[in-house]
PDB file of N, CA, C and O in Angstrom, chain B, residues numbered from 101:
ATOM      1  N   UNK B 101       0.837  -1.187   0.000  1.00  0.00           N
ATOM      2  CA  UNK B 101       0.000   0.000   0.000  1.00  0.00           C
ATOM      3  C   UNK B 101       0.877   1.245   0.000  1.00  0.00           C
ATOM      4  O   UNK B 101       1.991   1.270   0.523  1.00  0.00           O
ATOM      5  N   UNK B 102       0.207   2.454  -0.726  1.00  0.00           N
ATOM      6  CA  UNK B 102       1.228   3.745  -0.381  1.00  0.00           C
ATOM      7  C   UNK B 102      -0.049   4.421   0.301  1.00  0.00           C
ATOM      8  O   UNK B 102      -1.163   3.915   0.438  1.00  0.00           O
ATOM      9  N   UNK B 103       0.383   5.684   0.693  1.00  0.00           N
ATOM     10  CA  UNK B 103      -0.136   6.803   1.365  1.00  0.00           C
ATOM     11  C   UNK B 103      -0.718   7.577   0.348  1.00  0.00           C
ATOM     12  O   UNK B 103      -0.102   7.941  -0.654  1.00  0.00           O
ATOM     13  N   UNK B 104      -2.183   7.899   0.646  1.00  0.00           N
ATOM     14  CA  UNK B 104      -3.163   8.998   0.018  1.00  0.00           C
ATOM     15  C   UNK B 104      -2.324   9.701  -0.938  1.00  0.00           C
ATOM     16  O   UNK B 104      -2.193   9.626  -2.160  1.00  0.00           O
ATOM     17  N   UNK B 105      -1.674  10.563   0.178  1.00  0.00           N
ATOM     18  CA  UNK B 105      -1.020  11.594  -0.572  1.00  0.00           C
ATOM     19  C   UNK B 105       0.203  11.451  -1.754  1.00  0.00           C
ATOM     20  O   UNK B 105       0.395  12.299  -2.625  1.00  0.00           O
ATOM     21  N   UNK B 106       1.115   9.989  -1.568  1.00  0.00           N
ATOM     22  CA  UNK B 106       1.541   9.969  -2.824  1.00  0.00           C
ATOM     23  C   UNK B 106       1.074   9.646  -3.556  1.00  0.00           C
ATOM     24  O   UNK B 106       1.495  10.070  -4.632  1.00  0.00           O
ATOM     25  N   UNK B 107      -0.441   8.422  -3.635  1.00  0.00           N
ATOM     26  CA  UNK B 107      -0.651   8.438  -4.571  1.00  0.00           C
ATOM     27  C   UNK B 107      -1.481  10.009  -5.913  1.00  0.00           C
ATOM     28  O   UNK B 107      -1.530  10.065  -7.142  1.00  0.00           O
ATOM     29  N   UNK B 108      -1.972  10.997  -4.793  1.00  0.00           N
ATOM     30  CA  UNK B 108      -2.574  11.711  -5.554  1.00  0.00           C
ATOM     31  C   UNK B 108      -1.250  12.468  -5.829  1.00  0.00           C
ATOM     32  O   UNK B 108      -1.743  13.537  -6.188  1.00  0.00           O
ATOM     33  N   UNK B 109      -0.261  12.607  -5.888  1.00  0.00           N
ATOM     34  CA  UNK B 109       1.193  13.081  -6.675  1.00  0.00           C
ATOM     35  C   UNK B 109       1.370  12.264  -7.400  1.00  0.00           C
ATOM     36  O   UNK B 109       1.793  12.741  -8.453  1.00  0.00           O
ATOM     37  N   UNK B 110       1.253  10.954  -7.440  1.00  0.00           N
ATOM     38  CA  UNK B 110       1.497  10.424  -8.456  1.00  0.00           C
ATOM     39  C   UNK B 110       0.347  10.304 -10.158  1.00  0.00           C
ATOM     40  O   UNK B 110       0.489  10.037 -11.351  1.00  0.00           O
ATOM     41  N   UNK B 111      -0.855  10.752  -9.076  1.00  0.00           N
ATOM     42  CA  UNK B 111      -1.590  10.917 -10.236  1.00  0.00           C
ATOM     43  C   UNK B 111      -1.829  12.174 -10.776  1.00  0.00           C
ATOM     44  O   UNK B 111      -2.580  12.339 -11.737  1.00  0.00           O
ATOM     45  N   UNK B 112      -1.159  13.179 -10.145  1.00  0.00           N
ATOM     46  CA  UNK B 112      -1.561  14.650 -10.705  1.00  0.00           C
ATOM     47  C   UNK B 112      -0.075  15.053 -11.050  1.00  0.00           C
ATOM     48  O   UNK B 112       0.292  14.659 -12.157  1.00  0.00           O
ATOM     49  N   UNK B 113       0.907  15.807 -10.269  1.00  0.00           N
ATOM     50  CA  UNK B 113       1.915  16.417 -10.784  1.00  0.00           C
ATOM     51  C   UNK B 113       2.952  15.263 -11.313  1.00  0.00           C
ATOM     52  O   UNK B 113       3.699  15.623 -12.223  1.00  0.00           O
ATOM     53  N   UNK B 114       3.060  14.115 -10.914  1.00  0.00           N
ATOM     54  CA  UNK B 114       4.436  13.571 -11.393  1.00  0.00           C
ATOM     55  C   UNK B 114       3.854  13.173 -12.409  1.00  0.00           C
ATOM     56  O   UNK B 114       4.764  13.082 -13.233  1.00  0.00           O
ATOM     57  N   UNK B 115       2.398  12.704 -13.167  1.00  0.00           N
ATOM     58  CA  UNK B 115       2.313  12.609 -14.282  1.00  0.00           C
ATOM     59  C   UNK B 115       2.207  13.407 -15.187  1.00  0.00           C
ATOM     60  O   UNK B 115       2.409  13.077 -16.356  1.00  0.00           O
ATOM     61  N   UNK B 116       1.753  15.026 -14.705  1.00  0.00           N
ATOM     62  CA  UNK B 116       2.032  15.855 -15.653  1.00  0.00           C
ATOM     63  C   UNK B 116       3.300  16.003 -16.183  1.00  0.00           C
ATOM     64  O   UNK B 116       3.497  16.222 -17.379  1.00  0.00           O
ATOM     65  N   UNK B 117       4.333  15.873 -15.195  1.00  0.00           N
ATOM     66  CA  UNK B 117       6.331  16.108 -15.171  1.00  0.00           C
ATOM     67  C   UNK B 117       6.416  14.638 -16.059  1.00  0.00           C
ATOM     68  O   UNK B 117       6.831  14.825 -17.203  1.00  0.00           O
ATOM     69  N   UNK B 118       6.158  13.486 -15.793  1.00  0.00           N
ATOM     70  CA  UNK B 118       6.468  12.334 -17.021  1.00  0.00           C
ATOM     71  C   UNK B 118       6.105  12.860 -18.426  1.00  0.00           C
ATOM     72  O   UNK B 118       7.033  12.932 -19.231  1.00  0.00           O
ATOM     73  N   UNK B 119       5.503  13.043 -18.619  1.00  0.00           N
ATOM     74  CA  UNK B 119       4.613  13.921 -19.974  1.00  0.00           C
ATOM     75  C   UNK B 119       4.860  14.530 -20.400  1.00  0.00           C
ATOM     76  O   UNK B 119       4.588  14.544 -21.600  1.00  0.00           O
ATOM     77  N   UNK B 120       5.745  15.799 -19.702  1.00  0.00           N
ATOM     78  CA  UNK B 120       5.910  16.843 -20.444  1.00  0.00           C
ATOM     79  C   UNK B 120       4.848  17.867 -20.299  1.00  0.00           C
ATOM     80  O   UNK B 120       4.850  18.869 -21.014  1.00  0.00           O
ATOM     81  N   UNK B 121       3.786  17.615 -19.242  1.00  0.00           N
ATOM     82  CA  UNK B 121       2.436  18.943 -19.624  1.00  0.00           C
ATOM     83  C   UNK B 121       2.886  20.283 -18.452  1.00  0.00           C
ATOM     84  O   UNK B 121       2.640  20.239 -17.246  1.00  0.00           O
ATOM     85  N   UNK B 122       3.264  20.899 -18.837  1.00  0.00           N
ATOM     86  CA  UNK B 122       3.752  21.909 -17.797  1.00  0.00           C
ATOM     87  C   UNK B 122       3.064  22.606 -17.538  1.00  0.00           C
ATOM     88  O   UNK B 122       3.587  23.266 -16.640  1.00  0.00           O
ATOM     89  N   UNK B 123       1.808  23.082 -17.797  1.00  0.00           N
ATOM     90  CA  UNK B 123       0.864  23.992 -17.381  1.00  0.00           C
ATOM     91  C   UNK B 123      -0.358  23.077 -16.610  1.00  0.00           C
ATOM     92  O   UNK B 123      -1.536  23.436 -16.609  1.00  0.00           O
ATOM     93  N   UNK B 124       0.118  21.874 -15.980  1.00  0.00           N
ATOM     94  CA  UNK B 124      -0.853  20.543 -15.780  1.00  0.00           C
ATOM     95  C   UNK B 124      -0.513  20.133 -14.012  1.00  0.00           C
ATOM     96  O   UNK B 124       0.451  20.501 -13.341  1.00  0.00           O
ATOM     97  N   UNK B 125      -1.262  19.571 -13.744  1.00  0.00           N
ATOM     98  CA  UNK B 125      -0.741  18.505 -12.851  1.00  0.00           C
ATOM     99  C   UNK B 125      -1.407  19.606 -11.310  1.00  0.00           C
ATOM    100  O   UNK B 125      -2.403  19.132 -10.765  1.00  0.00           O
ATOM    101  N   UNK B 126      -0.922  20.786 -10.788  1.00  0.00           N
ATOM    102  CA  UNK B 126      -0.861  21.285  -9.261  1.00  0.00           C
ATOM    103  C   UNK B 126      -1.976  22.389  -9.868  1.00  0.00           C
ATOM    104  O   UNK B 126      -2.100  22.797 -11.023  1.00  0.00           O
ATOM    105  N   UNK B 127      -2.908  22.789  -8.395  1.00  0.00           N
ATOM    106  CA  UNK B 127      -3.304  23.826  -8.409  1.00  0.00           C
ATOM    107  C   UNK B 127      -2.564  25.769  -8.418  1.00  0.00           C
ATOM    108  O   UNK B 127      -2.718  26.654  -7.577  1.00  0.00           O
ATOM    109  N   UNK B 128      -1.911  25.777  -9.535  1.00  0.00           N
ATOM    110  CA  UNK B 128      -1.359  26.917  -9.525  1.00  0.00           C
ATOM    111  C   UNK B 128      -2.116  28.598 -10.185  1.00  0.00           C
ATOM    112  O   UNK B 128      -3.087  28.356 -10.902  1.00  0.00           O
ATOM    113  N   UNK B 129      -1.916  29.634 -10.091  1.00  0.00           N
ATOM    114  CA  UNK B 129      -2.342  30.491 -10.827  1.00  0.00           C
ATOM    115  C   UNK B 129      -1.633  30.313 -12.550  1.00  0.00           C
ATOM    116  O   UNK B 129      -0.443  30.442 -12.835  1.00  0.00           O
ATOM    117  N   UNK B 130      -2.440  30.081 -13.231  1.00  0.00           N
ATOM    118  CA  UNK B 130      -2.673  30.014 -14.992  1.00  0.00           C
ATOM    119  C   UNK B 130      -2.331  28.692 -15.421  1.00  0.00           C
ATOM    120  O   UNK B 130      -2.017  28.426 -16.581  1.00  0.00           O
ATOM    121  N   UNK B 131      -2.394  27.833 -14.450  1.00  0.00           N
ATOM    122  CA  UNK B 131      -2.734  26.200 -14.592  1.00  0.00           C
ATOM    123  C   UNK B 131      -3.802  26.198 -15.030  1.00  0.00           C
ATOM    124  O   UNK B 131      -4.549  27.126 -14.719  1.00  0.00           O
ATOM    125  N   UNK B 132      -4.384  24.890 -16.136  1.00  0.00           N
ATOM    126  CA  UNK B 132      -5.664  24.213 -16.024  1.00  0.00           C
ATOM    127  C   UNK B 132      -5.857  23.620 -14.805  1.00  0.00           C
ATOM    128  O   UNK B 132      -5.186  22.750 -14.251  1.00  0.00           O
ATOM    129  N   UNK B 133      -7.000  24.271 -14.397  1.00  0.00           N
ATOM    130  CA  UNK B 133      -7.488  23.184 -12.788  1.00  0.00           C
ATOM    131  C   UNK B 133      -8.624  22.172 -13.209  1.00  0.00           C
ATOM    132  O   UNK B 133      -9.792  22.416 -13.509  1.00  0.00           O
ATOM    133  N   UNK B 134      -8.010  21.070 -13.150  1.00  0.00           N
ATOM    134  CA  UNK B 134      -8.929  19.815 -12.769  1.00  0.00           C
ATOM    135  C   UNK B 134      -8.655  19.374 -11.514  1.00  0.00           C
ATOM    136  O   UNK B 134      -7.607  19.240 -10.882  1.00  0.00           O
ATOM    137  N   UNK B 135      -9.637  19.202 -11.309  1.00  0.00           N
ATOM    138  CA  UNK B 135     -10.127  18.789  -9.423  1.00  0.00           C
ATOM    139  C   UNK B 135     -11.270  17.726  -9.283  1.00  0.00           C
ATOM    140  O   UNK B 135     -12.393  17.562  -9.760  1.00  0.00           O
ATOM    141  N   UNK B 136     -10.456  17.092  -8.412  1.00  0.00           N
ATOM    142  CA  UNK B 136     -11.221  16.181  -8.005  1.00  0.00           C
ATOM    143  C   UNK B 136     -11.498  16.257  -6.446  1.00  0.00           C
ATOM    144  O   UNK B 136     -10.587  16.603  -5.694  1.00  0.00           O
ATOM    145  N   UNK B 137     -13.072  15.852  -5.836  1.00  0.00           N
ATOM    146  CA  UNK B 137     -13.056  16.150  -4.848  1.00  0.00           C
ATOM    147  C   UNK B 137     -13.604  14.674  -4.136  1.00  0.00           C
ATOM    148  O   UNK B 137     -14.801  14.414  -4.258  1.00  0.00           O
ATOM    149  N   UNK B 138     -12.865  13.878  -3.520  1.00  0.00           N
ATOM    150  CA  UNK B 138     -13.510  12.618  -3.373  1.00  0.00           C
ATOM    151  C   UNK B 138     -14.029  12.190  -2.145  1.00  0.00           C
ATOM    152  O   UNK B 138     -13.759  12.861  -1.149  1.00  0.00           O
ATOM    153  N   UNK B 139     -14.765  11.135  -2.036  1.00  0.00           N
ATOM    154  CA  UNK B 139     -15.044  10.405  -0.150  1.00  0.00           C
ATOM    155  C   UNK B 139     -14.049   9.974   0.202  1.00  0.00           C
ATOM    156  O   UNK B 139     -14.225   8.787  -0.070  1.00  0.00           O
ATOM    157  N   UNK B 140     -12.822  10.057   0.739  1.00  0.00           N
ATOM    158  CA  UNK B 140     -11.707   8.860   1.458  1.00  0.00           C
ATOM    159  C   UNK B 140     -12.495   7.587   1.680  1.00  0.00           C
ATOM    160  O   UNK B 140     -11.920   6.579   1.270  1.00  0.00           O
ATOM    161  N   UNK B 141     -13.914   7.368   2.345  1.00  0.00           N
ATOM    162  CA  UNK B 141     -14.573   6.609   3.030  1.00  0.00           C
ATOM    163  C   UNK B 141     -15.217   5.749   1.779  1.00  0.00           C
ATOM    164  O   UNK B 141     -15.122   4.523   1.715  1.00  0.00           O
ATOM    165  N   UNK B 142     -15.876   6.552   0.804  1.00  0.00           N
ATOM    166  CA  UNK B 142     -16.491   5.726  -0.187  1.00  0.00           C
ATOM    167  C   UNK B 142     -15.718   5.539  -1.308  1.00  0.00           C
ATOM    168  O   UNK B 142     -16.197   4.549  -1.862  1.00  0.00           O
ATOM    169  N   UNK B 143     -14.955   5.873  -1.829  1.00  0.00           N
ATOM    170  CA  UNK B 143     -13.687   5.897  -2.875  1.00  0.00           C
ATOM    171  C   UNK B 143     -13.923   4.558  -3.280  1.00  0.00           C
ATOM    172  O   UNK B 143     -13.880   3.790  -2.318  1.00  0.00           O
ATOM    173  N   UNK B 144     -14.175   3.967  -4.452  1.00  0.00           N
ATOM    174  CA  UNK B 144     -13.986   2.598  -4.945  1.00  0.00           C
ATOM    175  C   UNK B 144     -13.946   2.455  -6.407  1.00  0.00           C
ATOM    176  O   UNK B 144     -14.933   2.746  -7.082  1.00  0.00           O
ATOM    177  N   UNK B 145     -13.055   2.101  -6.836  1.00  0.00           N
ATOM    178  CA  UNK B 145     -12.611   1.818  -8.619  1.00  0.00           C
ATOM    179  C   UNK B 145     -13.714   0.067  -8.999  1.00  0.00           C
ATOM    180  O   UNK B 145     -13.399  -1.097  -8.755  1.00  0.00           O
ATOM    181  N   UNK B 146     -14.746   0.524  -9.526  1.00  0.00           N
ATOM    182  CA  UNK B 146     -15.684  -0.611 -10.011  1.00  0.00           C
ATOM    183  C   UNK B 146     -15.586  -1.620 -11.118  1.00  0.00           C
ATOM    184  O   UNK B 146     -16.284  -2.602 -11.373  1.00  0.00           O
ATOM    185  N   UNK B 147     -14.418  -1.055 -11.768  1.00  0.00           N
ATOM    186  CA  UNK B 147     -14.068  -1.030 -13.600  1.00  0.00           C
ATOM    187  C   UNK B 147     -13.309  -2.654 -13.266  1.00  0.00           C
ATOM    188  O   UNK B 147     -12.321  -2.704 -12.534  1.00  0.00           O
ATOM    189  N   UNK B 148     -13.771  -3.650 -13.755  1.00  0.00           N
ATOM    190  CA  UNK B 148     -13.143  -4.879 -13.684  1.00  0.00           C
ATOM    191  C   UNK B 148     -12.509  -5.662 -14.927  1.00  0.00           C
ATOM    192  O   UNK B 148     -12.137  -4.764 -15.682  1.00  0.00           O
ATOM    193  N   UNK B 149     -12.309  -6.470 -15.309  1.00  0.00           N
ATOM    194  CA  UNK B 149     -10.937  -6.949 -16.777  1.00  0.00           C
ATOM    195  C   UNK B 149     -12.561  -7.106 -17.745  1.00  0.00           C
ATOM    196  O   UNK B 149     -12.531  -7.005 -18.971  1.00  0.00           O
ATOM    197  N   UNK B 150     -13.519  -7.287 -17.202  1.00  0.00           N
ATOM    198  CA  UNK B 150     -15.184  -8.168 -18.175  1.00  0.00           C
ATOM    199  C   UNK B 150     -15.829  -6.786 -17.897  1.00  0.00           C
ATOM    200  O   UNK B 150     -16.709  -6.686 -18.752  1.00  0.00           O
ATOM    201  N   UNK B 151     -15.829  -5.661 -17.122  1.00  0.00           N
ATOM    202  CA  UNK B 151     -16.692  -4.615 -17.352  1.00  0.00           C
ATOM    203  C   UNK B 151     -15.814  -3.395 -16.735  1.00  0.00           C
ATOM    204  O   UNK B 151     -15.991  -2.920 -15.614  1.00  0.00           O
ATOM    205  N   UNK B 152     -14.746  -2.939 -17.760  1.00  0.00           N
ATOM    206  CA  UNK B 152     -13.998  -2.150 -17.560  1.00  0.00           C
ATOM    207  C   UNK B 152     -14.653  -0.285 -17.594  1.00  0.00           C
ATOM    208  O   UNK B 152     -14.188   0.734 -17.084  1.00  0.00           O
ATOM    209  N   UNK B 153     -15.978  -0.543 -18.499  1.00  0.00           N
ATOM    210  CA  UNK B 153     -16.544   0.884 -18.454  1.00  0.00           C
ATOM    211  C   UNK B 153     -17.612   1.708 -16.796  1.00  0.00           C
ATOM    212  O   UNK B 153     -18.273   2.739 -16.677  1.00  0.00           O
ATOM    213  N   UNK B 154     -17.243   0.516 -15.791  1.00  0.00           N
ATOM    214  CA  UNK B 154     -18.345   0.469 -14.675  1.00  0.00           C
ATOM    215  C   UNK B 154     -17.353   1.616 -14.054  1.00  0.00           C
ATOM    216  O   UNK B 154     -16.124   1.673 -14.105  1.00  0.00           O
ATOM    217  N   UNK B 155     -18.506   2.709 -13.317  1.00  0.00           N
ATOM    218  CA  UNK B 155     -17.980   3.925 -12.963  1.00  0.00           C
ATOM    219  C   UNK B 155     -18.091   3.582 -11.291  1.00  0.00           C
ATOM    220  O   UNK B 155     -18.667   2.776 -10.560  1.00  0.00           O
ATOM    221  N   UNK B 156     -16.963   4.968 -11.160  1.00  0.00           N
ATOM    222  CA  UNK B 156     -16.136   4.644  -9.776  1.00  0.00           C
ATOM    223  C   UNK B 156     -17.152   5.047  -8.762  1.00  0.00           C
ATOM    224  O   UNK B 156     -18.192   5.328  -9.358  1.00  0.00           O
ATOM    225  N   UNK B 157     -17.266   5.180  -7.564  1.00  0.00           N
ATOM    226  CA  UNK B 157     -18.038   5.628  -6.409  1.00  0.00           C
ATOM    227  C   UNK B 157     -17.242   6.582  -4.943  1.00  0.00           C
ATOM    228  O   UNK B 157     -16.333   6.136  -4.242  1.00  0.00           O
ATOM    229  N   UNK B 158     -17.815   7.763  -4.816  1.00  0.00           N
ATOM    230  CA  UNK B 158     -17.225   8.159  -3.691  1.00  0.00           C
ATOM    231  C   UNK B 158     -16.455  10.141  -4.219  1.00  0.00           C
ATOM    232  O   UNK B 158     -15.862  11.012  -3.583  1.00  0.00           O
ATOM    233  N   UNK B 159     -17.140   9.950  -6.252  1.00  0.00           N
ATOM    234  CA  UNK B 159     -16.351  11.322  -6.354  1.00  0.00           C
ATOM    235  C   UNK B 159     -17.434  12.109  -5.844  1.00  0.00           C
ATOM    236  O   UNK B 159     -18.523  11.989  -6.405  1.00  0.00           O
ATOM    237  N   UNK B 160     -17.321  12.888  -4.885  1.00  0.00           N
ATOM    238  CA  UNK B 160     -18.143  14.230  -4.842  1.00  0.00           C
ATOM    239  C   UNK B 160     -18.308  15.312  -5.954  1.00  0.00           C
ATOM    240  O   UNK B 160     -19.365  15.666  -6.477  1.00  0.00           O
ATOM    241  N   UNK B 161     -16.895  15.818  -6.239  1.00  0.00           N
ATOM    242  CA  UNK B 161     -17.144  16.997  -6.991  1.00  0.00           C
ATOM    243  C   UNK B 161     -16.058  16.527  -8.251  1.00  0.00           C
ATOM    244  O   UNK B 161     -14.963  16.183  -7.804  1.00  0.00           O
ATOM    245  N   UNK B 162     -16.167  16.468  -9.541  1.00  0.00           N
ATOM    246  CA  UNK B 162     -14.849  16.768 -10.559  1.00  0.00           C
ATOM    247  C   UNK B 162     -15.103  18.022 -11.436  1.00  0.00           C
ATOM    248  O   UNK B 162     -16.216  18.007 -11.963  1.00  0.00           O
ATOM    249  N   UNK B 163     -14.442  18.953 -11.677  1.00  0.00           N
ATOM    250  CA  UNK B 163     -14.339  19.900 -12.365  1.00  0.00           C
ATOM    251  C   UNK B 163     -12.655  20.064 -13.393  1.00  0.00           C
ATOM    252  O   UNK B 163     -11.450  20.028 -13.143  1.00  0.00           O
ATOM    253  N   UNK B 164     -13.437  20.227 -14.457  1.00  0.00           N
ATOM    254  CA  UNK B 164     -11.987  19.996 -15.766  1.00  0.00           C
ATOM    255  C   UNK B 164     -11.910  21.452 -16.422  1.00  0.00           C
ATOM    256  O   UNK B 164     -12.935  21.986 -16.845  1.00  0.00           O
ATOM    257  N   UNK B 165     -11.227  21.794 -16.461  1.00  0.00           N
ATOM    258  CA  UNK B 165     -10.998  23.300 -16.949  1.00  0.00           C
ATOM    259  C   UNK B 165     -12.254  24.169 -15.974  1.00  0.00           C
ATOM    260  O   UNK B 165     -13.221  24.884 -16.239  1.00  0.00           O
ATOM    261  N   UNK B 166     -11.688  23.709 -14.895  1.00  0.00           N
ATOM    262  CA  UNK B 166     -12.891  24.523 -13.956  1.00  0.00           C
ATOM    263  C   UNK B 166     -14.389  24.442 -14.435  1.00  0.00           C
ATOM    264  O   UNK B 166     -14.992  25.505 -14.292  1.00  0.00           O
ATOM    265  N   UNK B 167     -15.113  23.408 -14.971  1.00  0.00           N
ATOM    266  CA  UNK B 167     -16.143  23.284 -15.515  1.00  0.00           C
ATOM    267  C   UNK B 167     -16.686  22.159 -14.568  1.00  0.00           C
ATOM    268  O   UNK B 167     -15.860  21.267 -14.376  1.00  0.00           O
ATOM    269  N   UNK B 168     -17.851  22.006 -13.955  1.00  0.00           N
ATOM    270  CA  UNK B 168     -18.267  20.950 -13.511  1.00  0.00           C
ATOM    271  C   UNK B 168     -18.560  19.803 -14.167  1.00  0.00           C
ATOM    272  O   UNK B 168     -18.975  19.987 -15.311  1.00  0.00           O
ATOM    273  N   UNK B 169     -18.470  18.588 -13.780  1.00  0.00           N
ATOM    274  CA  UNK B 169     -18.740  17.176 -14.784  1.00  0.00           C
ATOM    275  C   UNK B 169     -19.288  16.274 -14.002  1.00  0.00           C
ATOM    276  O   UNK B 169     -20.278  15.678 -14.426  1.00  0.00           O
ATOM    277  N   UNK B 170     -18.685  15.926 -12.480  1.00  0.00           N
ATOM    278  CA  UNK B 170     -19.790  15.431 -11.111  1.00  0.00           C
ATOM    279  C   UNK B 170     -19.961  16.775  -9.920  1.00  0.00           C
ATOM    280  O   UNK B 170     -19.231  17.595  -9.363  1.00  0.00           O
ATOM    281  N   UNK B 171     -21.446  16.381  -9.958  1.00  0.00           N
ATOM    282  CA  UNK B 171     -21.658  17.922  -9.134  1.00  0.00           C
ATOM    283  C   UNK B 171     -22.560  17.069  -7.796  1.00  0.00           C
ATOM    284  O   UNK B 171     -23.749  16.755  -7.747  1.00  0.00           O
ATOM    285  N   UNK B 172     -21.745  16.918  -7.060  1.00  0.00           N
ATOM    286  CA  UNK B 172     -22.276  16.382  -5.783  1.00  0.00           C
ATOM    287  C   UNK B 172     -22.578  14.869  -5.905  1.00  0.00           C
ATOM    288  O   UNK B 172     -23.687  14.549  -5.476  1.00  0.00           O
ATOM    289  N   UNK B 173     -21.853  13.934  -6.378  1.00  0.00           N
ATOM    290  CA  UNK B 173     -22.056  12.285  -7.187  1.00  0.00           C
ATOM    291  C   UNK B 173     -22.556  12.296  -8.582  1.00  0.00           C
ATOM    292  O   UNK B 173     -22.021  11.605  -9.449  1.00  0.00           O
ATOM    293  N   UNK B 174     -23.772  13.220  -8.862  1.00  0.00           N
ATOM    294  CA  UNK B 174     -23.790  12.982 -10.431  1.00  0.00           C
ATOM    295  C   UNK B 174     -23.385  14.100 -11.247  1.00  0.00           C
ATOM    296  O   UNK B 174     -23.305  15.328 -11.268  1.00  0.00           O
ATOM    297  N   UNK B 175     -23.071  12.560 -12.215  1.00  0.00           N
ATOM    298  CA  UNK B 175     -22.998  13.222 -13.917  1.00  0.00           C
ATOM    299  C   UNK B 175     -23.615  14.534 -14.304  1.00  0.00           C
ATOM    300  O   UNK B 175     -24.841  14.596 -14.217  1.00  0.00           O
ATOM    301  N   UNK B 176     -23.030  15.478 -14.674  1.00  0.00           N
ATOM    302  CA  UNK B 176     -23.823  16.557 -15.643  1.00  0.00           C
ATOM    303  C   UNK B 176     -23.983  16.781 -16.685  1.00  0.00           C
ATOM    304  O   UNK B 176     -24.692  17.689 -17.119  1.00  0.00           O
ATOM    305  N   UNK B 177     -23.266  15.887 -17.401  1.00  0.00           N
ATOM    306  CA  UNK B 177     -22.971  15.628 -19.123  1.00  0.00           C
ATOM    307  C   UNK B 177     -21.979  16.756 -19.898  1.00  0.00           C
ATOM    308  O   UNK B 177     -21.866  16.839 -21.121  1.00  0.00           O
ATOM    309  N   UNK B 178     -21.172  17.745 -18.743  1.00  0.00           N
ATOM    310  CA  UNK B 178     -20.517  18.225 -19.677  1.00  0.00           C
ATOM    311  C   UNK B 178     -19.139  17.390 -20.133  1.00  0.00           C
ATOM    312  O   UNK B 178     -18.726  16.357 -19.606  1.00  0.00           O
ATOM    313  N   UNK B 179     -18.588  18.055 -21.164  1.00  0.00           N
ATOM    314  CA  UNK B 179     -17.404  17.576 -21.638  1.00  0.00           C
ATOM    315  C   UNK B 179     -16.602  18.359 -21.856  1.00  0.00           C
ATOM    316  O   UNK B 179     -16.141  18.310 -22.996  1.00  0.00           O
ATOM    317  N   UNK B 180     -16.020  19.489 -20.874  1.00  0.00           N
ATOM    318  CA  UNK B 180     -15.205  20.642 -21.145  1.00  0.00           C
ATOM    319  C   UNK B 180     -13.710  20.142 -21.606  1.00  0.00           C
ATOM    320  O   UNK B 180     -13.063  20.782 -22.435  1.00  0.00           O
ATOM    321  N   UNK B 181     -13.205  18.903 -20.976  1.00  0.00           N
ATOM    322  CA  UNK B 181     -11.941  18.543 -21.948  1.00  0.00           C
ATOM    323  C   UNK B 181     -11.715  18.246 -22.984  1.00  0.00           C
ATOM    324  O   UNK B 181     -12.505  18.013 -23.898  1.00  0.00           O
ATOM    325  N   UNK B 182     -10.260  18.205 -22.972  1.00  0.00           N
ATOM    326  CA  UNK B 182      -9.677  17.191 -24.477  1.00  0.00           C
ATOM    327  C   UNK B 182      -8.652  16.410 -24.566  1.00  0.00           C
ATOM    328  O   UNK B 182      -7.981  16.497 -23.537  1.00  0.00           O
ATOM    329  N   UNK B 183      -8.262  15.758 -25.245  1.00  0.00           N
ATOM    330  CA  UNK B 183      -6.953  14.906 -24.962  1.00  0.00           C
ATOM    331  C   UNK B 183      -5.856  15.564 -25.326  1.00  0.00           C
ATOM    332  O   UNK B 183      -5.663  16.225 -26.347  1.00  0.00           O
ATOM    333  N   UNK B 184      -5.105  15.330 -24.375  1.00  0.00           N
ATOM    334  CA  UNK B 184      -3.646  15.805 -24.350  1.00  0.00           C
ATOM    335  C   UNK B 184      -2.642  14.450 -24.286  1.00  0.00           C
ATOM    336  O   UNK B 184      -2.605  13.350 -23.736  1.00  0.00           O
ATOM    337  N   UNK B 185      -1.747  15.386 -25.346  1.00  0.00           N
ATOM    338  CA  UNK B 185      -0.852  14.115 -25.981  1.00  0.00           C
ATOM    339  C   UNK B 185       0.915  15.064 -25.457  1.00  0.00           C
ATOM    340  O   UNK B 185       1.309  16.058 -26.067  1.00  0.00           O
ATOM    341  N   UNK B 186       1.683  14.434 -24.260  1.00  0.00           N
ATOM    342  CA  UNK B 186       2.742  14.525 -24.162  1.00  0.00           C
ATOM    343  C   UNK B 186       3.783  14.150 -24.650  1.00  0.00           C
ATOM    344  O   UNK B 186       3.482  13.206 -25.380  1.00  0.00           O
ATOM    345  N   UNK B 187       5.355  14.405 -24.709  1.00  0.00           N
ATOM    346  CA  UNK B 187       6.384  14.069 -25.379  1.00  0.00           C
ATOM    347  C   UNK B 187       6.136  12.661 -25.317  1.00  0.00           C
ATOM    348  O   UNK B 187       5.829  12.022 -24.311  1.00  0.00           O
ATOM    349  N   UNK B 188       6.326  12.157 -26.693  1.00  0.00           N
ATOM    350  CA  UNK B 188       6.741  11.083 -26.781  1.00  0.00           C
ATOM    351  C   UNK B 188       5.356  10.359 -27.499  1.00  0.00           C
ATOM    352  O   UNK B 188       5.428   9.214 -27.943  1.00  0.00           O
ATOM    353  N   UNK B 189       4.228  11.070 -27.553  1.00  0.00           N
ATOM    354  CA  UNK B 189       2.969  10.576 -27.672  1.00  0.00           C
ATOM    355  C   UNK B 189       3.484  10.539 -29.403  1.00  0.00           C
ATOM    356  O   UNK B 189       4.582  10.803 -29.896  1.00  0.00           O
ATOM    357  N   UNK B 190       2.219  10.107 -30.031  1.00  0.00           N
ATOM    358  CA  UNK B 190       1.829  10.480 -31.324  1.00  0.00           C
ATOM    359  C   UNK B 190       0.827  11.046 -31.411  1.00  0.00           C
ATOM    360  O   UNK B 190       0.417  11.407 -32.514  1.00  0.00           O
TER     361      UNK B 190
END
């Protein structure tokens, strides 16, 4: 097991720094902010090898370019992102 907190470094800034996305990853002034706001308590990845599209449980809030997408557990249907392709991508 690791600790909360590295793993959310490992999923926000050290993957922006693997990548190459430098305006990515930490809450800074003229960063894109995506945020996630989750339950510690209910947090659970549902997505299994036979039903990999089954959604997770426990996000409170996600916002992607500061746009809401879960607003208190549900879906809102926006789609304010896009894919970003770092060094090395095609």
């Amino acid at each position: 097991m690791i600790t909360l907190p590295h793993a959310i470094r490992g999923m926000t800034s050290l993957a922006a720094q693997i990548v190459g996305l430098e305006d990515r990853g930490l809450l800074k002034p003229g960063y894109w902010a995506d945020v996630n706001v989750i339950d510690p308590i209910t947090i659970r990845d549902h997505a299994t090898y036979m039903n990999p599209h089954a959604y997770s449980t426990g996000l409170r809030w996600v916002l992607i370019n500061g746009v809401p997408v879960v607003d208190d557990g549900a879906r809102t249907g926006a789609l304010p992102g896009r894919i970003l392709m770092g060094e090395g991508t095609e």
